[in-house]
C-alpha positions in Angstrom: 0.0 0.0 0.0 1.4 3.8 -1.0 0.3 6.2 2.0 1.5 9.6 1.6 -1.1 11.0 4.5 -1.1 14.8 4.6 -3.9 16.5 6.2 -3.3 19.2 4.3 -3.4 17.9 1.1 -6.4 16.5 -1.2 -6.1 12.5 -1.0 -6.7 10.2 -3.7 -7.9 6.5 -2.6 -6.9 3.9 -5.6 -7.8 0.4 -5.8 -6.5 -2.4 -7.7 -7.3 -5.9 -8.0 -4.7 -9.0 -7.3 -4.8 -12.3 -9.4 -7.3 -14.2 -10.7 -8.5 -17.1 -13.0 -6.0 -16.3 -16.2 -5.2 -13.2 -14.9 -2.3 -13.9 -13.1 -0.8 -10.8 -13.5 -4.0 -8.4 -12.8 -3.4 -4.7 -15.0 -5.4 -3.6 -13.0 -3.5 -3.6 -10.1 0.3 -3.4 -12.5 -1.4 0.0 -13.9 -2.3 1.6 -9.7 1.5 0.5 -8.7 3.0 2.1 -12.0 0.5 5.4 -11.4 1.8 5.3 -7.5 5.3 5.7 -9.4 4.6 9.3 -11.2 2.0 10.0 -8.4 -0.7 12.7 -9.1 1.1 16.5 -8.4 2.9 17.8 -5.0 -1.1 18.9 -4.0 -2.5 15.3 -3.6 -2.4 12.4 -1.6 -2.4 9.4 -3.8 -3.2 6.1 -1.4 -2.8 2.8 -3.5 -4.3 -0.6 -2.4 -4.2 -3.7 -3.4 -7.8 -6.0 -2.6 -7.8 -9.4 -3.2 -10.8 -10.9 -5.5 -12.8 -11.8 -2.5 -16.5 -10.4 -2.1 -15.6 -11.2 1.9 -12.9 -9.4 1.8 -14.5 -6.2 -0.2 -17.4 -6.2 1.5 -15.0 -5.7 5.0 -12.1 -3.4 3.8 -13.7 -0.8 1.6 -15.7 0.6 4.5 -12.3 0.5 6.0 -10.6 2.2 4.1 -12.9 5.2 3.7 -13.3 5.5 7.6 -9.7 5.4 7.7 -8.6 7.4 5.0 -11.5 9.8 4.4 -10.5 10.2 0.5 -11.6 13.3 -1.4 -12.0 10.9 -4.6 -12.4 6.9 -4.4 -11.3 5.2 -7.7 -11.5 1.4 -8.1 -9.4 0.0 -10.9 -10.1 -4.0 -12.5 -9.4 -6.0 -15.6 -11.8 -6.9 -18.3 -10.5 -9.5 -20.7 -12.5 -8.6 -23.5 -12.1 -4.3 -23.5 -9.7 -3.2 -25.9 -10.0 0.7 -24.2 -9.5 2.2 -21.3 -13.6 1.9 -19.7 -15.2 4.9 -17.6 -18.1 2.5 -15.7 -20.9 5.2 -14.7 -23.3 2.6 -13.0 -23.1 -0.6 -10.7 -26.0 -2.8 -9.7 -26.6 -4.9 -6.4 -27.5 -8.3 -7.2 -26.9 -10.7 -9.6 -23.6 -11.8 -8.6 -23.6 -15.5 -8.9 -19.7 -15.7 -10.0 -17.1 -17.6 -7.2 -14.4 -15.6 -6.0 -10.9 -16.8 -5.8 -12.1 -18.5 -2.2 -14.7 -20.5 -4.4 -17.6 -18.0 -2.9 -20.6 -15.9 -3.9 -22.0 -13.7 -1.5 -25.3 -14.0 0.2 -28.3 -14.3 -1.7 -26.4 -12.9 -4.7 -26.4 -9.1 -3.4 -23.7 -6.5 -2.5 -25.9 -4.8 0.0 -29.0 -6.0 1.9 -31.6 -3.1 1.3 -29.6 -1.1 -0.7 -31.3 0.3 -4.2 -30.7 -2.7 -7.5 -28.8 0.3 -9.3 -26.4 3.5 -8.1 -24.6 5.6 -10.3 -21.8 7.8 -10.0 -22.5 11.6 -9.8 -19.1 12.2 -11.1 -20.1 12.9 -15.2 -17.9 10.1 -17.2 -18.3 11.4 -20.1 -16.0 14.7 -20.1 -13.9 12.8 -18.2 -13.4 10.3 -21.3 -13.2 13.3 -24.0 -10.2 14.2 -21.5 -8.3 11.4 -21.7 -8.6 10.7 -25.3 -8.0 14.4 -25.7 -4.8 14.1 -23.7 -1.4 12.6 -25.4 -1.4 9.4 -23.5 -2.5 7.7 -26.2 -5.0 5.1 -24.9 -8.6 5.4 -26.5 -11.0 5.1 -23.5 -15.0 4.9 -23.9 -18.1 5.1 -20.8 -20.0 1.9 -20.1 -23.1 1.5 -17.9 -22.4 -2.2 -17.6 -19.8 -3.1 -15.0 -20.5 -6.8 -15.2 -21.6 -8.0 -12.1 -18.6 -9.7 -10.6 -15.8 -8.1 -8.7 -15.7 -4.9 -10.4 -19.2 -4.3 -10.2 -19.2 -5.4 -6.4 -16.8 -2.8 -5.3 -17.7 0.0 -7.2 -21.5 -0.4 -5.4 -20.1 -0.6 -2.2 -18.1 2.1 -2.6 -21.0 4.3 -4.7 -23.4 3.0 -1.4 -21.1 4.8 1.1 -20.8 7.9 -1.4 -22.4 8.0 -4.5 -20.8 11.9 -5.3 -16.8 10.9 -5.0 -16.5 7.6 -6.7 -15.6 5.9 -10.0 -14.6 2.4 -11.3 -12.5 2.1 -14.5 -11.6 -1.5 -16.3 -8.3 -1.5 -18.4 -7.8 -4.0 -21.0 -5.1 -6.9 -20.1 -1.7 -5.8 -20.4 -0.2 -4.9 -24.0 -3.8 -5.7 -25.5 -3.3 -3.2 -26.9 -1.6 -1.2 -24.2 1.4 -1.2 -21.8 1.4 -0.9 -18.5 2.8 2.6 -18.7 0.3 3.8 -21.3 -2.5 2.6 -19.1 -1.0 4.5 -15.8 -0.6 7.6 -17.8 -4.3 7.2 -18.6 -5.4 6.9 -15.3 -3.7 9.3 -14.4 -5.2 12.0 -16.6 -9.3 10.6 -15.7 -8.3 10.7 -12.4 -7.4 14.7 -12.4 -10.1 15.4 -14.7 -12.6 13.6 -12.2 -10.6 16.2 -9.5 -11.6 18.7 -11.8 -15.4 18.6 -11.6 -15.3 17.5 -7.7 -13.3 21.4 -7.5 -10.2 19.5 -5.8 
């Protein structure tokens, strides 16, 4: 984990994912370490964390880690084998997951959170954040989708949208070099990530 605490900075909570199924190498969480690397500018925080692909283990730490940390900006970062860009996910869903985790589990009856609403969205806008980034000259074509895909990535990014709904956002990269590196994709995430700072006034 990269902590950097200053109170009087801005902090930036990022999440990555560790291995799973073929992934044995997540991007997800190669692209967060490489981004702790360059960092975000002298004015911010930038926390990294690695979760394990565990709904258990999700469902515990992420509540955690914004008790403890208090983050001006929450962004969870996963894998999709079948994106070819850089993915801005504007909406995650509560139930449906019927997927095993690396422990071999599903959570109970299927759902993230008991009484929560099926659907939350992100109030941070995705869409100029995605004309940002393939404005920028990082070179990675990114694109919004309202379809997280109700395993992992999904799961996190509602229990995180279910604690704040206004300062968190989920992004899926592409496996390493297909088509990008892991340098392109950190540079990528690095310019959503200040453009969503842009529109929370950070």
């Amino acid at each position: 984990m990269g902590d950097n605490t200053s109170p009087s900075k801005f902090t930036v909570l990022v999440t990555g994912f560790g291995p799973f199924a073929t992934h044995t190498v997540n991007a997800s969480w190669e692209s967060v370490n490489e981004l702790s690397k360059e960092g975000l500018g002298d004015e911010i925080n930038l926390i990294t964390v690695e979760i394990p692909v565990e709904y258990e283990t999700v469902t515990k730490q992420i509540p955690e880690l914004w008790s403890q940390y208090k983050p001006h900006l929450m962004v969870h970062v996963g894998v999709s084998g079948v994106a070819k860009d850089l993915t801005l996910e504007q909406t995650a869903h509560n139930d449906g997951y019927d997927k095993f985790d690396v422990q071999g589990r599903t959570p109970s009856d299927n759902c993230c959170v008991d009484g929560a609403p099926l659907c939350l969205v992100s109030e941070i806008k995705m869409k100029p954040v995605c004309e940002a980034v393939n404005q920028s000259m990082c070179g990675v074509n990114t694109v919004v989708s309202l379809d997280p895909g109700r395993y992992m990535c999904d799961f996190i990014y509602f229990t995180s949208l279910n604690i704040n709904c206004s300062r968190t956002a989920f992004i899926h990269v592409p496996p390493l070099e297909k088509p990008y590196s892991v340098k392109q994709l950190a540079a990528a995430l690095r310019v959503a990530i200040l453009a969503m700072l842009d529109q929370l006034h950070c």
